[in-house]
Every structure is written in C-alpha cells, then in structure tokens.
C-alpha positions in Angstrom: 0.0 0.0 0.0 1.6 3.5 -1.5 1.6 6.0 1.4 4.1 9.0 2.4 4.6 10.5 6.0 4.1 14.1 6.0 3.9 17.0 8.7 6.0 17.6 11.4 7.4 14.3 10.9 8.4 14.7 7.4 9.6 17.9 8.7 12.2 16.1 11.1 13.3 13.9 8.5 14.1 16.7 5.9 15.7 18.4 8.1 17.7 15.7 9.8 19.4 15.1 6.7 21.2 18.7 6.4 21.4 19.1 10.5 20.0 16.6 13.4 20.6 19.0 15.8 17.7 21.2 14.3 14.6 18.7 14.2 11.8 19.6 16.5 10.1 17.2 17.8 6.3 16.1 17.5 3.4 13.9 19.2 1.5 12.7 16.1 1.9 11.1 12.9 0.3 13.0 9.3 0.4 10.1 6.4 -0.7 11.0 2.7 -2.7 7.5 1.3 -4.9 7.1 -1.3 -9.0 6.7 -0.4 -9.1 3.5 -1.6 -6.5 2.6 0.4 -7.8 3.5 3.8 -9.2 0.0 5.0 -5.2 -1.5 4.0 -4.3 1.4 6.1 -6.7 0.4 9.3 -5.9 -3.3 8.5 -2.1 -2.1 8.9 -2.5 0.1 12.3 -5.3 -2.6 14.1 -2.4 -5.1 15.6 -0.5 -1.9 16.5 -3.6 -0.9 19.2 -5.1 1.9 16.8 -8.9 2.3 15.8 -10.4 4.3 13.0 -11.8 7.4 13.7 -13.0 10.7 12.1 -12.3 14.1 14.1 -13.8 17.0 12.6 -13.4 15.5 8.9 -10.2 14.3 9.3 -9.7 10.5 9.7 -7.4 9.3 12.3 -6.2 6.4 13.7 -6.0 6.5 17.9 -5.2 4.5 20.5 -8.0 2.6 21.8 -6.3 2.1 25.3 -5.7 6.0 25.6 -7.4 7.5 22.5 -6.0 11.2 22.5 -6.0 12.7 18.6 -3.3 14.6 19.8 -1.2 11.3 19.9 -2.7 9.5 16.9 -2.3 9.0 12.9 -3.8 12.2 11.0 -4.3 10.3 7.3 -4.7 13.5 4.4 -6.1 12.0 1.6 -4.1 12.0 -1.5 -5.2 14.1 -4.7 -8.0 16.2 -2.7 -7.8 18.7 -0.6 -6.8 19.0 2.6 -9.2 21.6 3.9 -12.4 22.7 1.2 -11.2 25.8 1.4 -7.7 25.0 0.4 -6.9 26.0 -3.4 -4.0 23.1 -4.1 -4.8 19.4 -3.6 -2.9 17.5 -1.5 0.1 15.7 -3.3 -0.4 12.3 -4.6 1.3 9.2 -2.5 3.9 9.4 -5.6 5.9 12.0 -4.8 8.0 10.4 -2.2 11.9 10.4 -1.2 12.8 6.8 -0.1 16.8 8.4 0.7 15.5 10.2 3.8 14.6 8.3 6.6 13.6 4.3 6.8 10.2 5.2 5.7 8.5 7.1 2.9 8.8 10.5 3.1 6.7 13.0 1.2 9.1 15.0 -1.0 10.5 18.3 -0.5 8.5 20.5 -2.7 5.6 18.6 -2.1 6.0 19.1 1.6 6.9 22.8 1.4 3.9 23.3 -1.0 1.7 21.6 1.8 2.6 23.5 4.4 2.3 26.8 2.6 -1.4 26.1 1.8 -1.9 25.2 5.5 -0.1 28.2 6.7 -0.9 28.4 10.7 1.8 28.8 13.7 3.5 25.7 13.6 3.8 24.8 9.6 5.5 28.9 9.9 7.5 27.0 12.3 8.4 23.6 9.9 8.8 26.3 6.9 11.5 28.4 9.0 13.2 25.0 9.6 13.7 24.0 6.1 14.4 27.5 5.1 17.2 27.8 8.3 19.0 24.7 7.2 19.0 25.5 3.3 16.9 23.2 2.0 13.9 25.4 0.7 16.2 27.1 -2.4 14.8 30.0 -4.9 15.1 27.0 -7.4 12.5 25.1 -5.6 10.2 28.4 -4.3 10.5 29.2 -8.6 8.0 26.1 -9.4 5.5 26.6 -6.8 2.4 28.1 -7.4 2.0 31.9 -7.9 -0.5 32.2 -4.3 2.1 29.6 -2.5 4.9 31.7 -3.6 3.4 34.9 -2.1 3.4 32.9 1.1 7.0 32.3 1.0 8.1 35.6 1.1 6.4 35.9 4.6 9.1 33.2 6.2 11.9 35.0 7.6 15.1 34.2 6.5 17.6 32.4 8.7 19.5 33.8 11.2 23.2 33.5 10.3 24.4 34.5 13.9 
C-alpha cells in the first residue's frame, strides 16, 4: 500500500538530513494515502492498538487504550484537498523520497507546497526549519504556485548568527 509521511514528521526527517541538531520534535503522525487505500491502512494500524476514527473530517487512527487525537495518525487523503477551502490538492502518494529516513517521506517541494497552503503557527515553524538549514532554495520556491509563492516571502530568512 503507496503511502508518504508528511507534517512535522516529514519535517524532522528533511531536516535531519542537512542538521540533526535542528529537528523539532512532535506527538503525532500526518500520512498522505490514497482513499481506496484507507481499509489496507486500518488493517495495517489494528495489531498496532489503533482504531479508526474521524475528528472533525479528518480520519485518524488513535489508540483505543488512551485514545487522544493529539497522539494519533492524522491520514490526508491524496489528490483532494486537505481543507475545502484550500486551493491546491494535497500531493499524490507518488511523490515520495525513499533516501530520507527508513520510511516514505513525502518530498520536498511537495512538503513545502503543503505547508504553505496550511499556513498556521506551527507549519510557519516547519517552513522556518527547512528554510534555516538550506533546504527550501529560490530553485524550488521558482516552481510553486504563484499564491504559495506569495506565502513564502512571509518566512523570515535564517538567522546567520
């Protein structure tokens, strides 16, 4: 079953390549999969101790001995969007680095483009990040989308002291 780890996680990893020192930690897992692949996905999680459930639209897998969403699997389904109100679809479960971490990892524009569209405090946070250790490039910030590009320009650049 295709699927890419995203977020905060996929944050880490990216970022872990260039500089371990610099990852910031996180309580949950975000995983891009396919809809059709969502009952593979509950299949895979259900010896681990996590049951399906759906918080405000968003399906997630918790678990059932201490079922806090705050701890759980956030699944974003691939090739829709995220939010309704989002103008990009999420990526598809495609664009993935393999060369990262021992898992899938969503790839870098991909990831960058994601967390522009969400935009709040902490994907400011995961953007400053990548941007402070040199992975988000003008090269990369060239191919995304005109609105996500606007977006960029709000994350400060790093500080070299």
């Amino acid at each position: 079953m295709p699927y890419a780890v995203i977020g905060g996680n996929a944050v880490a990893a990216w970022v872990a390549s260039v500089d371990p020192d610099a990852v910031r930690s996180t309580k949950d897992v975000d995983i891009l999969a396919r809809r059709d692949d969502l009952s593979s996905v509950a299949d895979a999680l259900l010896p681990l101790g996590l049951i399906q459930d759906d918080v405000l639209g968003v399906t997630i897998f918790i678990d059932r001995g201490d079922p806090s969403p705050k701890r759980g699997v956030h699944v974003a389904i691939a090739n829709e969007r995220i939010r309704p109100h989002y103008d990009h679809p999420a990526p598809d479960v495609a664009a993935v680095a393999r060369d990262i971490a021992p898992f899938p990892v969503i790839d870098l524009p991909a990831l960058v483009a994601m967390k522009l569209q969400s935009f709040r405090d902490i994907d400011r946070a995961h953007l400053t990040d990548l941007k402070g250790v040199g992975l988000i490039t003008p090269a990369l910030v060239a191919k995304l989308p005109t609105d996500l590009r606007a977006r960029m320009k709000q994350i400060p650049e790093p500080d070299t002291h």
